[in-house]
N, C-alpha and C positions, 0 to 999 in steps of 0.2 A: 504494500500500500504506500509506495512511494508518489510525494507530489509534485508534479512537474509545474516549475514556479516561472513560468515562461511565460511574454507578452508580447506582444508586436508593439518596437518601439521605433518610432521614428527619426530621422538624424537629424542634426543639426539642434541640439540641446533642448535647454529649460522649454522656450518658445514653442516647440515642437510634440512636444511628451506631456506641457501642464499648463495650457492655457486658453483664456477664459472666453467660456460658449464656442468649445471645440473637444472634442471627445478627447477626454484622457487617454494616453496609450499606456502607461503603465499600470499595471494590480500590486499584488502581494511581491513582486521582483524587486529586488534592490535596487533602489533610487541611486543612481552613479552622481559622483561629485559636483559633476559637469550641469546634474540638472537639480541642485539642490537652488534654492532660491527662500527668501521667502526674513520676516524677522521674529522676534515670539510675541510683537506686539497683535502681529496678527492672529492669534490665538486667544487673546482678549475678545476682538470682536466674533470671532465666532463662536467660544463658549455663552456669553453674551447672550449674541443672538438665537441660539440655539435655546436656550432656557427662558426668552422670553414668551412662554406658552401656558396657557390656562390651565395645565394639566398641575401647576404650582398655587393655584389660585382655588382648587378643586382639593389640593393636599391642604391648606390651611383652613379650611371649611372643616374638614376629615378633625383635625383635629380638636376642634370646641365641639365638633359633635361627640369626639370621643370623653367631653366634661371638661376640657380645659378652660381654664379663662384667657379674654385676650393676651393682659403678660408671657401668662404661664404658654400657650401657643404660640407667640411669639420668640420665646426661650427655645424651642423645639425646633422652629424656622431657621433659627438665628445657627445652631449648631448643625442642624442640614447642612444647610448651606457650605460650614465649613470643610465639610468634606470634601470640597473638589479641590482643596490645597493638595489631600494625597491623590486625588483624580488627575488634577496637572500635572505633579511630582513624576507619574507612570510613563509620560508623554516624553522623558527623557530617553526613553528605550527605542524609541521611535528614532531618537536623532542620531543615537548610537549604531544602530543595526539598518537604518533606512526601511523599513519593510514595518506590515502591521500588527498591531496588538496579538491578533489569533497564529500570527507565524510566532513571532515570539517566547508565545506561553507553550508551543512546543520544548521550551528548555526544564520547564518544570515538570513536565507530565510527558515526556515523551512525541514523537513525531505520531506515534497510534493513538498513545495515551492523549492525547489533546482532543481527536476527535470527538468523542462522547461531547463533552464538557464545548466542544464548538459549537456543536450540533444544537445542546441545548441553549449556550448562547445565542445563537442565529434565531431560535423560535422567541425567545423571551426579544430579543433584538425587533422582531416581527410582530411579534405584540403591542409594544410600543410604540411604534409606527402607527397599527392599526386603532389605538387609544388615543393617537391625535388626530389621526384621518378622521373618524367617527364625531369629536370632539369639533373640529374645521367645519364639517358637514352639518353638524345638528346648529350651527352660526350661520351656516351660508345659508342653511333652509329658513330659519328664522328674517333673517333680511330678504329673502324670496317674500315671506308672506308680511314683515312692516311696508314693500313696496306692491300689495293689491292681488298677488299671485297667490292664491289658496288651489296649489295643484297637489295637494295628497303625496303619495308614494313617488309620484313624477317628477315632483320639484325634490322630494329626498336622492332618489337618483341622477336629478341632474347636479344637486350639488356636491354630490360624491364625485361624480364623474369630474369636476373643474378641481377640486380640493383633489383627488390623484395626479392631473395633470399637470398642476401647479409643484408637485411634490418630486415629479418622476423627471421630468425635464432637467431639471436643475440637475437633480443626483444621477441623471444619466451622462451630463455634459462631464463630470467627474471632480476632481481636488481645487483644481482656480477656480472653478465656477461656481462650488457650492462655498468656500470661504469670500468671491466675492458678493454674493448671494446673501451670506448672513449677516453682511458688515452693510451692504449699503436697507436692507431690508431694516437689520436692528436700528436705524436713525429714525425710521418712521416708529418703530414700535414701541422705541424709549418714550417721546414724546406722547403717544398716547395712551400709551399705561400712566406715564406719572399725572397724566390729568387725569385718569382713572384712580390714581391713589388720593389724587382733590377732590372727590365727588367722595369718595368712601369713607375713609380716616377720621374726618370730622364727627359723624355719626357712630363710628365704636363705642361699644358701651364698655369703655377703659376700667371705670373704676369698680367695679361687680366683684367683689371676689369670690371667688367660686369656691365648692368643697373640695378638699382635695377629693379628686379624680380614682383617688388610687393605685397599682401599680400597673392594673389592665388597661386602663387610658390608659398613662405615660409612655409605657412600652408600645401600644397600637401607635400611637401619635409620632414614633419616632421609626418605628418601621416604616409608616407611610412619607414620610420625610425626605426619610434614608434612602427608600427606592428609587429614586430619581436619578439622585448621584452616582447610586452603586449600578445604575445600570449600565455607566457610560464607562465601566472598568477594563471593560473588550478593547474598549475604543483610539482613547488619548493618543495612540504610537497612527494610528490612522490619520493622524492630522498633524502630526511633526515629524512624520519620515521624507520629506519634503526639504525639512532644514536645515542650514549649514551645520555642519559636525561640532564648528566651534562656538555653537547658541551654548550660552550658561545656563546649568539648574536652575537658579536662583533667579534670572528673568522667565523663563519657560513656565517656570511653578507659580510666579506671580501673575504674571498676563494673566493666564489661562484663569486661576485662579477670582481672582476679581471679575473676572468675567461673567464664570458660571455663581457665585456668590451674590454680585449685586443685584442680577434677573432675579433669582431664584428666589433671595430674600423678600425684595420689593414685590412679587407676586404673591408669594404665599403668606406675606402680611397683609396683604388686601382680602385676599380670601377670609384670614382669621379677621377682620373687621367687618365684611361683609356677614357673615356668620353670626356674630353677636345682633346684628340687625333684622334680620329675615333668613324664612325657611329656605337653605342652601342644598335641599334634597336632587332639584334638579341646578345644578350651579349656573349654568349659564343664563336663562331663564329668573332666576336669584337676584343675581347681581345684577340683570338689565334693571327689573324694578327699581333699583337705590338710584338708578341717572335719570337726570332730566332727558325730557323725549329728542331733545336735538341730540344728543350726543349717543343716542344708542344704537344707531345705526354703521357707526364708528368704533363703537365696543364690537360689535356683532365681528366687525372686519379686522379687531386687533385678537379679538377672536382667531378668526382665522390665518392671520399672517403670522400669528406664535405658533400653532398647530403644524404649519406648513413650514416653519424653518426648523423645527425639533425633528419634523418627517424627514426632511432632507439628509440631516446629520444619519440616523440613523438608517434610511435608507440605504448612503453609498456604504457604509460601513457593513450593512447584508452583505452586499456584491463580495467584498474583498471576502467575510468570514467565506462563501458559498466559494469561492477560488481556494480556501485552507482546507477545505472538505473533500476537495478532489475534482469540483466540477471543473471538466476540461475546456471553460469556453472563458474567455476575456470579459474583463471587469465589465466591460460597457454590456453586454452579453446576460451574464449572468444575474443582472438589476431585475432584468425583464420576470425570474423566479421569483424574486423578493414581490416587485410590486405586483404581479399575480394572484401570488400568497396573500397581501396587502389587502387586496381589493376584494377577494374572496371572505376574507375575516371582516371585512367593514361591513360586508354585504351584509352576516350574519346578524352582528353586533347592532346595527342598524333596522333589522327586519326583522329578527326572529329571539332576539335576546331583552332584559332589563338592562341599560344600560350601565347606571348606576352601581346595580348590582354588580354587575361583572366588573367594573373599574373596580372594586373594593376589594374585591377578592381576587384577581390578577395582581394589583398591588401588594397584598400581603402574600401570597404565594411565592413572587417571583423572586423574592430575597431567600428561598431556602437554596434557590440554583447560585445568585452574585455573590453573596456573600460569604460562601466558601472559596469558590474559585475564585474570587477578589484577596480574600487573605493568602491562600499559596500563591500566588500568581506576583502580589506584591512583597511579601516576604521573599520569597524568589529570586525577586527584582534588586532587593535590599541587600541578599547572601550575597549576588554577585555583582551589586554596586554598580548593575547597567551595563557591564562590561560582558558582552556573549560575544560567541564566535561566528559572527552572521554567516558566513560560506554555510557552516554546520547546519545551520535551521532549515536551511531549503538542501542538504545533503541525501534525505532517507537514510536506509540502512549503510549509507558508508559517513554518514556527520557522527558525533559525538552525543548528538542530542536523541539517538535511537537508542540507548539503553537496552533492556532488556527486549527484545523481540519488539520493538517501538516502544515502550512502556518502560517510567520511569516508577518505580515501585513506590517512592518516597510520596511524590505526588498525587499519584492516585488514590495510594490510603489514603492522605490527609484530604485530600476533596471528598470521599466516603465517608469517613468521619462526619468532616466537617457537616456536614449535606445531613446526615443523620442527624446531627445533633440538631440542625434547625429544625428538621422536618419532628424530631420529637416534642421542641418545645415552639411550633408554628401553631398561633391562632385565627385561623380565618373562616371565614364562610365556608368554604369548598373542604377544609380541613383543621381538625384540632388535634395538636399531638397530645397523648398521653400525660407526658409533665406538666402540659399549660394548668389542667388544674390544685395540682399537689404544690405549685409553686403560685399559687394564689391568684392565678389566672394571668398571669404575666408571657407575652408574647417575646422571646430572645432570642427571637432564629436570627439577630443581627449579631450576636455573640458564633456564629457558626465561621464566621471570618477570622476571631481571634482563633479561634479550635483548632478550624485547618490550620490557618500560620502557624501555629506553635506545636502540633501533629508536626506538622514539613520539619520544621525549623530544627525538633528532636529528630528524626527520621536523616536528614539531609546536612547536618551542620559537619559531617568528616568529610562530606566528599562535592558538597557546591560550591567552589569558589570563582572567585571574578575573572573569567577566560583575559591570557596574558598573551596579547600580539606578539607572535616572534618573529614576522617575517620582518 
């Protein structure tokens, strides 16, 4: 099961291979020197604008329904949020090895061993997608009918059909075009989210203090949080294997960082204020009520334009994982499975599901899969300080990184583990483990990350160290 990490690239450099509203030629193949380009300021804007989406505004709601009060769900936001300091931090690996996140985590878990753990990446990766695609659509239908169009089922499939096309273009054009996509997109969306946080904020009912929630809130409210961040842990090396060799950590991890912090906060603190004001059961819908009628038609579409730039991120990022899995066809190619898949779950999710419902329970679910293979993957990253032997990762069975029969043993325990342990102390709709209630109902499947790291970290600390260039 060896992968052939081959693309059609074209000559003449950077221009040629990564530029914008022109089909990317490069996948998961190593980004050569020649076409490195790019600063980590740009990283800024596209975690940014990637996380300006209502899917943040919808977690802040989640959590005052879970009993918090505004502070206290605002404390919860606030520490979200901080996680994408180690979300960027990952993005370092990307600059070392040029190639993406899912080639990568071959070093931990083997060139075989990775597959599983891709596989279920690429579907929770696809989920997400399809939770802002649906999310885009139930806004574009809603502005269908403030402008007189009462077309049922017709106007929901036409705005699905525009909110995909809007989605698929961009992340088909490939790496320049969806970073220049996010940046000039997020200028409009900053602007009208923060008069979105002027309409709202004012009306918080700030000073209520609430009961304590207990520890089933707290724990609910920070898994739903968490999920956002931890989802994008695949990701980071997709969006800096682009950049000069000699970009520092310390600017890489801030960009980015600030980036996906300032969206994420400022949305999901509007949601926790919208929340304390009115019933947030359907959020979209929710939060139109709190604006004057001139500007809701403008929400409807900031709506949309956040839905559509989080699709996009994780969109191109399908392609590459679905090029780690083996499929034989070019990045631009292989999108077409993703947004298929895409469109096919929106279909459901749209027509035949609650939609709410299922957000709730996809969200608390989806952390028993990141949050293990987030903590080996990063612990990993930390044993070998970034430094891998990139030839090796796209070697097969003659790299370094094929271990035992592909399978690196250390890794794969510890993601079993890990994976177990959330999956026994996971409380969600769709599933309760066993411990949730002998531990007083407390939901720690975000604790499955420290598990695995420290499973790996005992398993792996004689024989992982930082691969030493000798040529």
């Amino acid at each position: 099961m060896t992968q052939q990490d081959t693309t059609a690239r074209a000559p003449g450099g950077t221009m040629a291979a990564d530029q914008v509203f022109q089909v990317e030629t490069h996948g998961i193949d190593p980004i050569p020197d020649e076409d490195r380009h790019g600063s980590a300021k740009d990283l800024f804007w596209l975690w940014f604008g990637s996380n300006l989406t209502f899917t943040y505004v919808i977690n802040g709601a989640l959590a005052v329904a879970f009993g918090l009060s505004f502070w206290q769900a605002t404390g919860v936001v606030v520490l979200g949020g901080l996680s994408f300091f180690a979300i960027s931090a990952a993005g370092l690996s990307g600059v070392r090895t040029g190639t993406a996140t899912l080639v990568i985590s071959r070093a931990p878990f083997g060139v075989r061993g990775n597959w599983p753990a891709g596989m279920l990446n690429w579907v929770v990766s696809i989920g997400y997608t399809i939770l802002n695609t649906v999310v885009g659509t139930l806004a574009l239908e809603a502005f269908f009918i403030d402008l007189g169009w009462e077309s049922g089922r017709a106007g929901r499939a036409l705005a699905l059909l525009i909110t995909l096309a809007l989605t698929f273009v961009v992340a088909l054009w490939g790496h320049a075009t969806v970073q220049f996509a996010e940046r000039w997109i997020a200028y409009v969306l900053a602007i009208g989210f923060a008069v979105l946080l002027v309409f709202l904020l004012p009306g918080a009912e700030t000073g209520q203090v609430a009961a304590l929630p207990g520890v089933s809130g707290w724990s609910l409210a920070f898994v739903v949080m968490l999920a956002g961040p931890f989802s994008y842990v695949p990701m980071p090396a997709d969006y800096t294997r682009y950049l000069p060799k000699t970009t520092s950590l310390r600017s890489l991890t801030w960009y980015g960082a600030l980036g996906g912090f300032v969206s994420s906060v400022a949305l999901g603190v509007a949601g926790v204020a919208a929340a304390t004001q009115t019933d947030m059961t359907d959020a979209v819908a929710g939060t139109e009520k709190l604006l004057p009628g001139w500007f809701q038609p403008l929400f409807l579409a900031l709506v949309l334009g956040g839905s559509v730039t989080n699709s996009i991120v994780t969109l191109y990022s399908s392609s590459l994982n679905l090029q780690v899995l083996g499929i034989p066809w070019s990045r631009s190619k292989a999108i077409i499975i993703s947004a298929a898949v895409t469109a096919a779950g929106s279909l459901c999710a749209l027509f035949l599901t609650d939609f709410t419902s299922s957000l709730l329970s996809f969200l608390s679910l989806l952390i028993i899969v990141f949050a293990p293979w987030g903590g080996v993957f990063l612990t990993d990253m930390l044993m070998r300080r970034c430094h891998y032997d990139p030839p090796a990762l796209h070697a097969g069975p003659d790299g370094a990184y094929w271990y035992r029969s592909g399978y690196h043993p250390a890794g794969v325990a510890a993601l079993l583990v890990g994976m177990a342990f959330a999956a026994l102390t996971c409380d969600s709709e769709l599933w309760t483990g066993p411990l949730v209630a002998p531990l007083g109902g407390s939901d720690l499947t975000l604790l499955g990350s420290l598990v695995s790291g420290l499973v790996y970290w005992l398993l792996a600390r004689r024989t992982v160290v930082p691969h030493t260039d000798l040529s």
